[in-house]
C-alpha positions in Angstrom: -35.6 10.3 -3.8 -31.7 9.3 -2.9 -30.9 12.6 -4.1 -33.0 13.9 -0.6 -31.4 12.0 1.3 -28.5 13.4 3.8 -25.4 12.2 2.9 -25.2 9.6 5.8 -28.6 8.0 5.2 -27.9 7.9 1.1 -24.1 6.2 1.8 -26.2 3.3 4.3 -29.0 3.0 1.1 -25.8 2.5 -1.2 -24.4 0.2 0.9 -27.2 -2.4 1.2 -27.4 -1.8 -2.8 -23.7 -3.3 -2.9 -24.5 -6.5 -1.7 -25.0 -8.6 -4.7 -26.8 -11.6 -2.7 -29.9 -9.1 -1.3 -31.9 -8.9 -4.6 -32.1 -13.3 -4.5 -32.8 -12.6 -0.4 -35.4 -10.8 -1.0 -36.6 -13.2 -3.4 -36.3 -16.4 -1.7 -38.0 -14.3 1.4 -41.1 -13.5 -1.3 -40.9 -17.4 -2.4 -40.9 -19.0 1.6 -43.7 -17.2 2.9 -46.3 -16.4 -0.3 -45.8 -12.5 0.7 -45.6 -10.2 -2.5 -43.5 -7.3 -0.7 -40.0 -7.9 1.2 -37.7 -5.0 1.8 -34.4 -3.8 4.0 -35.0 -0.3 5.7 -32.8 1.8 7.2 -34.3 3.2 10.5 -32.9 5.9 12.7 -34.8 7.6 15.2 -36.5 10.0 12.6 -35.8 8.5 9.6 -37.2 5.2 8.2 -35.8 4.5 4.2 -35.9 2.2 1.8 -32.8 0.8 0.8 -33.8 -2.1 -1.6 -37.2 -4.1 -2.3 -39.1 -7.0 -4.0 -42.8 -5.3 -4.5 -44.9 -8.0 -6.7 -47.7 -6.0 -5.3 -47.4 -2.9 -6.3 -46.7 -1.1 -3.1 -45.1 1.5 -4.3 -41.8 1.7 -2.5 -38.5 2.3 -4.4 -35.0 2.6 -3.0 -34.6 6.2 -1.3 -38.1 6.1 -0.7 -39.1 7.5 3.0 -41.8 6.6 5.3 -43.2 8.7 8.5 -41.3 6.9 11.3 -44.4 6.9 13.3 -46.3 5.6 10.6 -44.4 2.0 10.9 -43.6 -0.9 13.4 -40.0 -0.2 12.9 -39.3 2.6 15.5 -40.9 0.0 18.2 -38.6 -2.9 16.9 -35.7 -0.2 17.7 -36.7 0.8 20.6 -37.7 -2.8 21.9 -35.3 -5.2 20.2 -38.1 -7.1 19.7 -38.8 -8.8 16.2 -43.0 -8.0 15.0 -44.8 -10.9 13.6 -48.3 -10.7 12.5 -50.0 -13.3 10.5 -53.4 -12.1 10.1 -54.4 -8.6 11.1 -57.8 -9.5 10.8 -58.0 -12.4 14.1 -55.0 -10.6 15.8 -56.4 -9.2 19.3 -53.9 -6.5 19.3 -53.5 -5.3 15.6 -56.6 -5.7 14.3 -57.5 -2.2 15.2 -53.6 -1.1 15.1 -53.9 2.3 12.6 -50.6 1.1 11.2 -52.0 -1.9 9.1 -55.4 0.2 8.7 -53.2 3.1 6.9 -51.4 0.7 4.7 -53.9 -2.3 4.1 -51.9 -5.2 5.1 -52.6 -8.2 6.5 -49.6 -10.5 7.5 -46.4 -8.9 8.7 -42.9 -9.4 9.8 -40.0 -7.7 10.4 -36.5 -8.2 12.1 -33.8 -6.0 13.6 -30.6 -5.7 11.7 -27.5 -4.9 14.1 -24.0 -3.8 13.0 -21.2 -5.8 14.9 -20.7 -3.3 17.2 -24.1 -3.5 18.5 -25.7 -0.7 16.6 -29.0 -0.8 15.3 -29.6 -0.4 11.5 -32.6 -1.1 10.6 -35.3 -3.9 9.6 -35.5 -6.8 7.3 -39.3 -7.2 6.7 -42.2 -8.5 4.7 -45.7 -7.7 4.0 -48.9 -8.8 2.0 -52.7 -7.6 1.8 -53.2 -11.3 2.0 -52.6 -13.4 5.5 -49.7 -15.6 5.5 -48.5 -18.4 7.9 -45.1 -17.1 8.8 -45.1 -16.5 13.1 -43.3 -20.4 13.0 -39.9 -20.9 14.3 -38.7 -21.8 11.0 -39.5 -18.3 9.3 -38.2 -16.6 12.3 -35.4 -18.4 12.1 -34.5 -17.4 8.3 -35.2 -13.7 8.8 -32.9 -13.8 11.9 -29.6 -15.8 9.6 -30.9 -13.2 7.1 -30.6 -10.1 9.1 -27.3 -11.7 10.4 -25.9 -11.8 6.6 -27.0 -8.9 5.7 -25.1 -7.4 9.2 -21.6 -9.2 7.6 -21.7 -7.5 4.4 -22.4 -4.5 5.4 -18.9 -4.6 7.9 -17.2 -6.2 5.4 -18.2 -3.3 2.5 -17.6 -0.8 5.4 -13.6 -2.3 6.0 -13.6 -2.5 2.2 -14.4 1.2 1.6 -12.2 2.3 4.7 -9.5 0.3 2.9 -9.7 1.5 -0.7 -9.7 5.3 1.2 -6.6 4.5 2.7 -5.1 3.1 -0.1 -6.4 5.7 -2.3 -5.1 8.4 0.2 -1.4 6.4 0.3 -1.4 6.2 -3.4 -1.7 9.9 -4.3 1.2 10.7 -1.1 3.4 8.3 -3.3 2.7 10.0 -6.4 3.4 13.2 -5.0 6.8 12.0 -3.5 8.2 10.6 -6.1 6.8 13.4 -8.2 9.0 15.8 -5.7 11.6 13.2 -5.7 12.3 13.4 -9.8 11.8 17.1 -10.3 14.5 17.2 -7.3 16.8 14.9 -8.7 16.8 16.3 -12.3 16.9 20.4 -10.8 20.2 19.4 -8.5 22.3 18.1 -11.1 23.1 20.7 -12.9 24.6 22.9 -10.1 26.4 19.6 -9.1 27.8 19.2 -12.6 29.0 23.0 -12.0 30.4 22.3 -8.6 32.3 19.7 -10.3 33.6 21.7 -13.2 34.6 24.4 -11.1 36.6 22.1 -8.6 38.8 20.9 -11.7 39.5 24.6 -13.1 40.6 25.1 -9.6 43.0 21.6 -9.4 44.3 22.3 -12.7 45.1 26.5 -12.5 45.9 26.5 -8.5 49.7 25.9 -7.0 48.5 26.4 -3.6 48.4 23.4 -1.3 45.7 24.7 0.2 43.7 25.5 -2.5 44.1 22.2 -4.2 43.6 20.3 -1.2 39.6 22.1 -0.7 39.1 21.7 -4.3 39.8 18.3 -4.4 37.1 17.9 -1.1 34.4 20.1 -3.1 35.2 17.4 -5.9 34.6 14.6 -4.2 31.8 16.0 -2.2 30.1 16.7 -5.7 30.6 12.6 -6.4 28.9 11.7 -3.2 26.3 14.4 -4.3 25.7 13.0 -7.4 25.6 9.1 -6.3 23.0 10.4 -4.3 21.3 12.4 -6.9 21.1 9.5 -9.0 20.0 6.7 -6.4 16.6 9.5 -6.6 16.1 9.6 -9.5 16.3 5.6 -10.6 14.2 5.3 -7.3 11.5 8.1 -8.3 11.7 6.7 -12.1 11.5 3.0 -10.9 8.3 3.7 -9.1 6.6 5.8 -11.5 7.0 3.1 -14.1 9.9 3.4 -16.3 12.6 0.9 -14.0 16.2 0.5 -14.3 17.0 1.0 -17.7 20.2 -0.6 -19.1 23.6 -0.3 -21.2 24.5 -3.3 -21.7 28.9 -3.2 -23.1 30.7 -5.7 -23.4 34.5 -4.4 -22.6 36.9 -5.4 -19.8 38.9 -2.9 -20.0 36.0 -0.2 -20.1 34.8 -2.5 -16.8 38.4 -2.2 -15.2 38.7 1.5 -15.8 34.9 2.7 -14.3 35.7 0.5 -11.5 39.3 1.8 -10.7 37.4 5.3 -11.0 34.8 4.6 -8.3 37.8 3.4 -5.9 39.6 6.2 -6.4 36.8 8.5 -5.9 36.3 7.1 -2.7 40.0 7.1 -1.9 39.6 10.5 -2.4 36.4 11.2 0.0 37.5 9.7 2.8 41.4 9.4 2.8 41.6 7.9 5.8 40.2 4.4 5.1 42.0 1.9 3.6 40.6 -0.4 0.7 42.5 -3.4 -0.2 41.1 -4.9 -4.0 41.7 -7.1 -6.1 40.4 -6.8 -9.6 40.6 -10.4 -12.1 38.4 -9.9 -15.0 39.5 -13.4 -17.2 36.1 -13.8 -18.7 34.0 -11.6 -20.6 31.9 -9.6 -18.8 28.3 -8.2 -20.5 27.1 -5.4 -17.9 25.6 -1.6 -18.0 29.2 -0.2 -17.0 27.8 3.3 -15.3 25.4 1.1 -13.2 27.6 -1.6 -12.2 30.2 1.6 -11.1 27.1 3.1 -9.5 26.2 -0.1 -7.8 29.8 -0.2 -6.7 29.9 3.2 -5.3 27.1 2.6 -3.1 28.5 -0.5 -1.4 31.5 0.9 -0.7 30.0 4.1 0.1 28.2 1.7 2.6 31.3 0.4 4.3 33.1 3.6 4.7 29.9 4.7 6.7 29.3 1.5 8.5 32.4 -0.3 8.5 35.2 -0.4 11.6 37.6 3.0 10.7 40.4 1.1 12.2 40.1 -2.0 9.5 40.3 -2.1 5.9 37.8 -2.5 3.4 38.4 -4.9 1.3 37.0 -5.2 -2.5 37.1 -8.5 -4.4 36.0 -8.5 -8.4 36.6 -11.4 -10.2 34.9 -13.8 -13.0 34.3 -17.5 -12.6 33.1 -19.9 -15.6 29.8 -18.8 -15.0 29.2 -15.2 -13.3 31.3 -11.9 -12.5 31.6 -11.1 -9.1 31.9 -8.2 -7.4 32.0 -8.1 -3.2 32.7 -5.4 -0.9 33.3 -6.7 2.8 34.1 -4.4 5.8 34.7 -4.9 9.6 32.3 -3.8 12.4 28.9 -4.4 14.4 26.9 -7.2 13.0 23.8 -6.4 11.3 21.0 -8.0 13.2 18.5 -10.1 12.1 15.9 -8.0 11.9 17.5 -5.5 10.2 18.8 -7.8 7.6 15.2 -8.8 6.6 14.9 -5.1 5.2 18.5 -4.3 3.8 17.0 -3.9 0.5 14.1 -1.6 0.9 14.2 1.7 0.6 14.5 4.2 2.5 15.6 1.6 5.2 19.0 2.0 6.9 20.4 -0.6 8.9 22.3 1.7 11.4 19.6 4.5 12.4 22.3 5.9 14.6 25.0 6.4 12.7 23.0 7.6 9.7 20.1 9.6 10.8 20.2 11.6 7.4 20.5 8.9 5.1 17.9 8.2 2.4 18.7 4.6 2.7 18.0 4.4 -1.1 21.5 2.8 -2.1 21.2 -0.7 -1.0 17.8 -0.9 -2.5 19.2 0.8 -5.6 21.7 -1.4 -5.8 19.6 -4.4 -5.5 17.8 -3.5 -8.1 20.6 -2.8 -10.5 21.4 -6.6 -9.8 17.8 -7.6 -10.3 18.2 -5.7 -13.8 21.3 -7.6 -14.5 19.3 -10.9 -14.1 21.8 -11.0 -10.8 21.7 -10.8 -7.3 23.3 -9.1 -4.4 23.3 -10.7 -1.1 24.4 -9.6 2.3 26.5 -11.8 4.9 27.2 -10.7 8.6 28.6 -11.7 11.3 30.6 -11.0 14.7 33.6 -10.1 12.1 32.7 -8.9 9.0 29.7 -8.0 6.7 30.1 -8.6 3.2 27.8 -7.7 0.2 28.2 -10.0 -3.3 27.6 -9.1 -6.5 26.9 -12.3 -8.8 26.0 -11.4 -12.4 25.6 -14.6 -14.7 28.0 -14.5 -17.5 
C-alpha cells in the first residue's frame, strides 16, 4: 500500500516508522487500557493512513493502509482540536447510533491530535476494541496527550536530522567536486609552467640584451610564484581527498642551507625591491623533508612581501637549538587582528581581504600543515610593530 501513496504522505508514514520508541508506545497503550488495537494515522483533509499499529485483534490495518476520511472520527478531531473518547458505544447517548462504530464494530474508543511544533496538525494517536474499556479518566487522557507530545518531538527532531544529512550530503559532493577540479588543475598547469621556466633560462643563458635578460628573468620568477601556487593546490586537493602531506625526510645541512638560500633568492628576484635581512645557523642536525620546508619557507615570505610594510625589511631568522630547528620570518606593518588571527591557518582564509582579493589563501594553511607533518608547529605573533611567523621543528 506505501507504494500508493504520494510521495509526501509515504515520507510522513516513513517518518513515524523511524522512531524506534513507537512500537513499545503502542504497546504499553494496548497494555494500560485492555484495548487490542492502537495505531498513529496520518490525517490530511482527504487522506487518513496508517503509519504504524499494534492489532492483537485482527483489524486488519497495516502501515500504508488508507481509510475513507469520512468514514473515521479523525477529520472531526482536525477540524475541532478536540480529542474523542468513547468508552462504551453501546450506553453512549451520542454514538450509540453513530454509523462510524456501526461500520467498524467497535466499542470503546480514543483518539488524540498530534501537532508538529509549528502548530500543524498531523494526525491522531488512537485506540480501539470490540470490547468496552474504562479509558475517558484523566489519567488515560493524560498519557495519550505526553504521548502525542513525544511522538510530535521525534518527528521534528527526524525532520532537522534529514534536513541536516541533505545539507551535508549536498556540501560533501561540492567538496569532492572542488578538490576534484582543484587536482586535475594543479597537475594540467605544471607542465606549461615547467616550460615557461625552461624557456626563461634558454633566454638568460643565449641573450646579451639587457632587456631581454631583464623580462626573462621576471617570466622566471613569475613561473616560481606560479608553481608555489601550483603546489599549495595540489597538497591542499590531495590532503583532502585522503592521501596528506607526504614526506622526505634528509638529513643534510648543507642540502638544508642550499634549498633555503634558493627560496631567498628566488624571492630576491620577484620582488627586487624589498629587502630581506637572514641569518642562517644550522649547528645541529637537522632531519626534515627539504622541498617542503623550502616550500613552507617560500610561502611565509611570500606572505610578508605581500603583507609586510614596503619601506622595512624582512627579516629571516633559521637557526637550531638543543632541541628544535627554527625557522621565522617577521615583517613590519598593520597588526593582524584578533579575529583574523583565530583563522590564519585555514584555508582559503586571508587575513588582509584588501590587499589580496585574488589570493587562494592556501599558503598559511599549507604551511601549517607541513609543520603539523614535521611533528612541528608554526605560530603567528602580531603586534603594533611587527608580525612574525615561527617555525619549531623538534630535532
Amino acid at each position: 500500500m506505501l507504494s500508493n501513496l504520494n510521495t509526501n504522505l509515504r515520507k510522513d508514514v516513513d517518518s513515524i516508522n523511524k522512531i524506534t520508541v513507537v512500537p513499545n508506545l503502542l504497546e504499553v497503550i494496548c497494555k494500560s487500557t485492555g484495548m487490542g488495537f492502537a495505531a498513529i494515522a496520518r490525517v490530511t483533509e482527504t487522506n487518513w493512513v496508517t503509519c504504524r499499529v499494534q492489532d492483537e485483534i485482527n483489524f486488519g490495518l497495516k502501515p500504508g493502509d488508507e481509510l475513507a476520511i469520512e468514514t473515521t472520527f479523525c477529520n472531526q478531531i482536525r477540524q475541532h482540536k478536540k480529542p474523542v473518547v468513547i468508552n462504551e458505544v453501546a450506553t453512549d447517548d451520542k454514538y450509540k447510533t453513530h454509523p462510524i462504530p456501526l461500520q467498524y464494530g467497535f466499542q470503546s474508543y480514543i483518539s488524540v491530535p498530534i501537532y508538529r511544533r509549528d502548530g500543524s496538525f498531523f494526525g491522531t494517536l488512537c485506540a480501539i476494541d470490540t470490547r468496552p474499556a474504562v479509558i475517558d479518566t484523566p489519567e488515560i487522557r493524560g498519557m495519550f496527550k505526553l504521548y502525542s507530545e513525544l511522538i510530535s518531538f521525534h518527528l521534528d527532531a527526524i525532520e532537522e536530522l534529514d534536513r541536516v544529512s541533505a545539507h551535508l550530503m549536498e556540501e560533501r559532493k561540492i567538496a569532492e567536486l572542488r578538490e576534484t577540479f582543484i587536482a586535475i588543475l594543479g597537475h594540467d598547469l605544471r607542465n606549461p609552467v615547467s616550460t615557461t621556466r625552461m624557456c626563461a633560462d634558454i633566454l638568460l643563458k643565449l641573450s646579451k640584451d639587457e632587456t631581454a635578460i631583464r623580462q626573462a628573468e621576471i617570466i622566471k620568477a613569475t613561473s616560481y610564484r606560479m608553481q608555489g601556487l601550483i603546489d599549495n593546490l595540489l597538497d591542499f586537493a590531495m590532503g583532502h581527498l585522503g592521501d596528506g602531506i607526504k614526506l622526505e625526510m634528509t638529513q643534510d645541512n648543507s642540502l638544508l642551507r642550499k634549498v633555503l638560500e634558493q627560496v631567498l633568492q628566488e624571492m630576491k628576484t620577484l620582488d627586487s625591491h624589498r629587502t630581506i635581512k637572514d641569518k642562517i645557523h644550522l649547528k645541529k642536525s637537522v632531519t626534515c623533508d627539504l622541498n617542503r620546508v623550502a616550500q613552507l619557507f617560500s610561502n611565509l615570505l611570500g606572505n610578508a612581501i605581500k603583507h609586510g610594510a614596503e619601506n622595512e625589511p624582512i627579516e629571516v631568522d633559521i637557526h637550531t637549538t638543543d632541541r628544535a630547528f627554527i625557522l621565522s620570518v617577521s615583517n613590519a606593518g598593520t597588526k593582524i587582528s584578533d579575529s583574523a588571527m583565530n583563522n590564519l591557518f585555514k584555508p582559503f582564509f586571508s587575513e588582509n581581504e584588501n590587499r589580496n582579493k585574488k589570493s587562494l589563501g592556501l599558503g598559511l594553511y599549507i604551511s601549517s600543515e607541513i609543520a603539523k607533518s614535521h611533528e612541528g608547529q608554526l605560530k603567528a605573533d602580531s603586534n603594533d610593530e611587527r608580525t612574525t611567523f615561527t617555525l619549531s621543528i623538534p630535532l
